[in-house]
C-alpha positions as CSV (number, residue, x, y, z in Angstrom):
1,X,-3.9,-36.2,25.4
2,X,-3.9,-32.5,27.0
3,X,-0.8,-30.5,25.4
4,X,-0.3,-27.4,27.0
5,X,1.3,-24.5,25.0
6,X,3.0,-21.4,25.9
7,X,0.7,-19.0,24.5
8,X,1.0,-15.7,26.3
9,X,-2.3,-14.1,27.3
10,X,-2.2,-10.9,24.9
11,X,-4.0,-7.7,26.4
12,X,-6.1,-5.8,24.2
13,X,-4.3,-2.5,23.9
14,X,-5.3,1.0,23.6
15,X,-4.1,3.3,21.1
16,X,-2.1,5.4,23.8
17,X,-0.2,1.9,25.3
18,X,0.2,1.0,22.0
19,X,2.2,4.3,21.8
20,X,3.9,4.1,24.6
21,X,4.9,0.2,24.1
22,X,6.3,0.6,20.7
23,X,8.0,3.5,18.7
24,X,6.6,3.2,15.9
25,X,8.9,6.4,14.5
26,X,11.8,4.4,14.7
27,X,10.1,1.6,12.3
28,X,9.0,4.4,9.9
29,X,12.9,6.1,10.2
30,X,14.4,3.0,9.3
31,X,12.0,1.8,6.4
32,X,12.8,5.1,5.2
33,X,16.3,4.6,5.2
34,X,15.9,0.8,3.2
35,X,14.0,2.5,1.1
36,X,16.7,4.8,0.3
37,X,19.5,2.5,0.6
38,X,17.5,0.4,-2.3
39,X,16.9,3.3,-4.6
40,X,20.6,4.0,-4.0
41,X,22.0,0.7,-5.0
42,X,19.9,-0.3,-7.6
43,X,17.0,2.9,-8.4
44,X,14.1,1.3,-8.0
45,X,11.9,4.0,-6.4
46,X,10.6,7.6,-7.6
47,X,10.8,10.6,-5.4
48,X,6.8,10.5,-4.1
49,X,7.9,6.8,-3.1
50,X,11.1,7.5,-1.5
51,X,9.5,10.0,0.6
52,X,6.4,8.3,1.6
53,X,6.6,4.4,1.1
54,X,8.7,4.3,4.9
55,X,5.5,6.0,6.5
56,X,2.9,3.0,4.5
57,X,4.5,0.1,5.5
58,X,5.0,1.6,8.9
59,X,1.4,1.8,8.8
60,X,0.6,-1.4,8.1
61,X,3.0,-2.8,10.5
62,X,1.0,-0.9,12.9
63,X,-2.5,-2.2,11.2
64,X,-1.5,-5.5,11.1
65,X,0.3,-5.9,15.1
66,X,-3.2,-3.7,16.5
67,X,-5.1,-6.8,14.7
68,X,-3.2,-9.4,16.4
69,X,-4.3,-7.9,19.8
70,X,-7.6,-9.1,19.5
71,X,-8.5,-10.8,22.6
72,X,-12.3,-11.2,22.9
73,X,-13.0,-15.1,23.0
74,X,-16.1,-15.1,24.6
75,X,-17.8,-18.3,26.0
76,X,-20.7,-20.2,26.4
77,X,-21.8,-23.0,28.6
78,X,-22.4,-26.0,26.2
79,X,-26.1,-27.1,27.3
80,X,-26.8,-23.8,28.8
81,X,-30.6,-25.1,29.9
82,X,-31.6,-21.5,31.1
83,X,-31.3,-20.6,27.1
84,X,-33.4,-23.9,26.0
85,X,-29.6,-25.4,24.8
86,X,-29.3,-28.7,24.3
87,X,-25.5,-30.1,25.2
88,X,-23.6,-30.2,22.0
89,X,-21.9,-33.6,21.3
90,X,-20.6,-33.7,17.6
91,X,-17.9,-31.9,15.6
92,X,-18.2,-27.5,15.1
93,X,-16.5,-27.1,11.5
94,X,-16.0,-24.2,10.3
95,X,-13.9,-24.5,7.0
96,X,-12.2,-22.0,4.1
97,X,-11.1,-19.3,6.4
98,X,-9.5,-16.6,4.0
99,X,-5.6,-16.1,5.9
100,X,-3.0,-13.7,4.7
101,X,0.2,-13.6,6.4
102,X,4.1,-13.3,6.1
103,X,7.1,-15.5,5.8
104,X,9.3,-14.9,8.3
105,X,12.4,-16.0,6.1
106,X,11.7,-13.8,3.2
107,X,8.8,-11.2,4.4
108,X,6.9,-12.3,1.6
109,X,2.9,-12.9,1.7
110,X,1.9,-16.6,1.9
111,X,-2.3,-16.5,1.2
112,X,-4.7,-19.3,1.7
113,X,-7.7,-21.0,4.1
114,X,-7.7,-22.0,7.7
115,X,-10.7,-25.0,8.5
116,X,-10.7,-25.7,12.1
117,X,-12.6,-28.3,13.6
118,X,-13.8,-29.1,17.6
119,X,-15.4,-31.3,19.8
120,X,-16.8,-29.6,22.9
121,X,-16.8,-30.1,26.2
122,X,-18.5,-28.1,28.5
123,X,-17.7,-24.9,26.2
124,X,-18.4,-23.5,23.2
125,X,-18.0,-20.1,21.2
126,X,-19.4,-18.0,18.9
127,X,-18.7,-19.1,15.2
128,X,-17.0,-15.8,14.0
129,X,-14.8,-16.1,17.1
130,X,-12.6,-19.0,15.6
131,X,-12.6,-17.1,12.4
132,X,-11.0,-14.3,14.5
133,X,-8.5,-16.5,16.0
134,X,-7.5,-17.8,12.8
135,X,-6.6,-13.8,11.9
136,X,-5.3,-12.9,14.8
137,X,-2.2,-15.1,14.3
138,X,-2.3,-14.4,10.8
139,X,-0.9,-11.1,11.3
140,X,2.6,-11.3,12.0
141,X,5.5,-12.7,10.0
142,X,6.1,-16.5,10.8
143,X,6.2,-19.8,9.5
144,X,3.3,-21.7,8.2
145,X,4.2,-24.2,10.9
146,X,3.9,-21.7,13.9
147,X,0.9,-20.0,12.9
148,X,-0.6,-23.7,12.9
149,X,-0.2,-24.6,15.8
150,X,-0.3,-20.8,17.8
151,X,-4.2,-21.7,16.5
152,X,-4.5,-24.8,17.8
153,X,-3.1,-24.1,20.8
154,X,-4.9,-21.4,21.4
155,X,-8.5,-22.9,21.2
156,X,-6.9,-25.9,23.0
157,X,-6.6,-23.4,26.1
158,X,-9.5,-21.4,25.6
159,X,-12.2,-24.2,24.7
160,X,-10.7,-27.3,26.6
161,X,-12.6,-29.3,23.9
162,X,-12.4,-33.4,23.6
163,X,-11.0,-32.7,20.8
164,X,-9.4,-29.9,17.9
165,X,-8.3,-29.9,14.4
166,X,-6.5,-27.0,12.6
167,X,-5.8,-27.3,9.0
168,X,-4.1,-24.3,6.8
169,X,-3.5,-24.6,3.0
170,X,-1.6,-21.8,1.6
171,X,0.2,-20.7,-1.2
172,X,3.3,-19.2,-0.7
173,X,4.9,-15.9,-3.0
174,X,8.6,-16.6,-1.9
175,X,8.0,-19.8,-4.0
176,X,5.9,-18.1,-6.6
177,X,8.2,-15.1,-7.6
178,X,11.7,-16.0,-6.4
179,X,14.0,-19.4,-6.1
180,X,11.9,-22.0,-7.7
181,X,9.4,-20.2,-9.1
182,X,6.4,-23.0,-8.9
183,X,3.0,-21.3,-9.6
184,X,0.6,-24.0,-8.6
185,X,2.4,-25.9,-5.3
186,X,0.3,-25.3,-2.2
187,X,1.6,-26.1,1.8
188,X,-0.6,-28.1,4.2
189,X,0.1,-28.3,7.5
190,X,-2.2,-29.9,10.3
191,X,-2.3,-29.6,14.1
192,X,-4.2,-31.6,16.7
193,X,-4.8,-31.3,20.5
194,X,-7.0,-33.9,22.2
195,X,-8.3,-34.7,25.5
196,X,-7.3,-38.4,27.1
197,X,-10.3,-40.7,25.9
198,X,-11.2,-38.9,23.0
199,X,-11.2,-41.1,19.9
200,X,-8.8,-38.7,18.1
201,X,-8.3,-40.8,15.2
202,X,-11.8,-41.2,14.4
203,X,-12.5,-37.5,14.8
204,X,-9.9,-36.2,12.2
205,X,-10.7,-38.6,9.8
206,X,-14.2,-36.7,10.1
207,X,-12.7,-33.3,10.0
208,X,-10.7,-34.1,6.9
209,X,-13.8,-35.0,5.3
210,X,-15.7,-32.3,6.9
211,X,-13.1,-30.0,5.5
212,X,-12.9,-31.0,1.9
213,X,-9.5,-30.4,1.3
214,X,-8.9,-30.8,-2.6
């Protein structure tokens, strides 16, 4: 089965269109001013803070979105005989991909691994490249959910394999520090995309234990 997503195309960005696209003085004015409005209220910050904390998580806003604009997913023909390369025709695994990212309900860090598994087609990538995927949708704040399957759709569209698996495991601070407070719980969410034909069912059950999810 060939799902199609609606994963925009994202343009990798100069630092001057990055400018020009967002203010990123507005951010930093209004961090500033929750900064403030926190202090105020309930005088949590010291003066160095309250004049420059605004200006570092602006900056890291700005890190983190220049990161997700990665957009180099360079291919190769699978079986390329000009390169001596044999067509490829079992699973790529490449497992325990360190992911940080952000919960969109509480903008709190939810850390953990990314395993992603493919069958090829007629393409295939570099290995670091799916590591790179897995970052790039890291970096904004969303759902554990989402960022699953923005992966999985992505490679789905990029690759056009027989077959891919995305896996995340992650543990999730709005559960660790606030509400129910539970130290050791860890999310799993899975996505797959598959080509019509493709034994699907066989191929994650190979994945999984390819993975080694504990």
């Amino acid at each position: 089965m060939i799902v199609k997503s609606n994963v925009e195309k994202v343009m990798k960005l100069s630092d001057e269109e990055l400018q020009k696209k967002i203010d990123w003085s507005k951010i930093e004015s209004i961090l500033n001013d929750m900064v403030g409005v926190l202090h105020e209220e309930l005088g949590w910050f010291n003066q160095e803070e309250l004049d420059n904390t605004g200006k570092r998580v602006a900056k890291f806003y700005k890190e983190w979105y220049e990161q997700s604009q990665w957009d180099q997913f360079k291919l190769f023909e699978n079986g390329d005989m000009r390169y001596g390369c044999e067509k490829y025709d079992e699973l790529i695994v490449l497992r325990d991909i360190e992911i940080s990212s952000m919960c969109s309900h509480h903008m709190l860090p939810f850390i953990g691994r990314c395993h992603i598994a493919y069958l090829p087609d007629k393409k295939v990538c570099g290995v670091s490249k799916l590591a790179r995927v897995a970052k790039k949708f890291a970096n904004k704040p969303q759902i554990q959910e989402q960022l699953t399957n923005d992966i999985v759709n992505y490679l789905n569209e990029e690759l056009n394999p027989q077959f891919v698996m995305v896996v995340i495991e992650a543990q999730h601070m709005c559960m660790k520090i606030r509400g129910v407070k539970d130290n050791n719980s860890k999310m799993i969410t899975s996505a797959i995309r598959y080509q019509d034909g493709a034994n699907w069912k066989t191929l994650k059950e190979e994945s999984l234990k390819l993975f080694k999810i504990n």
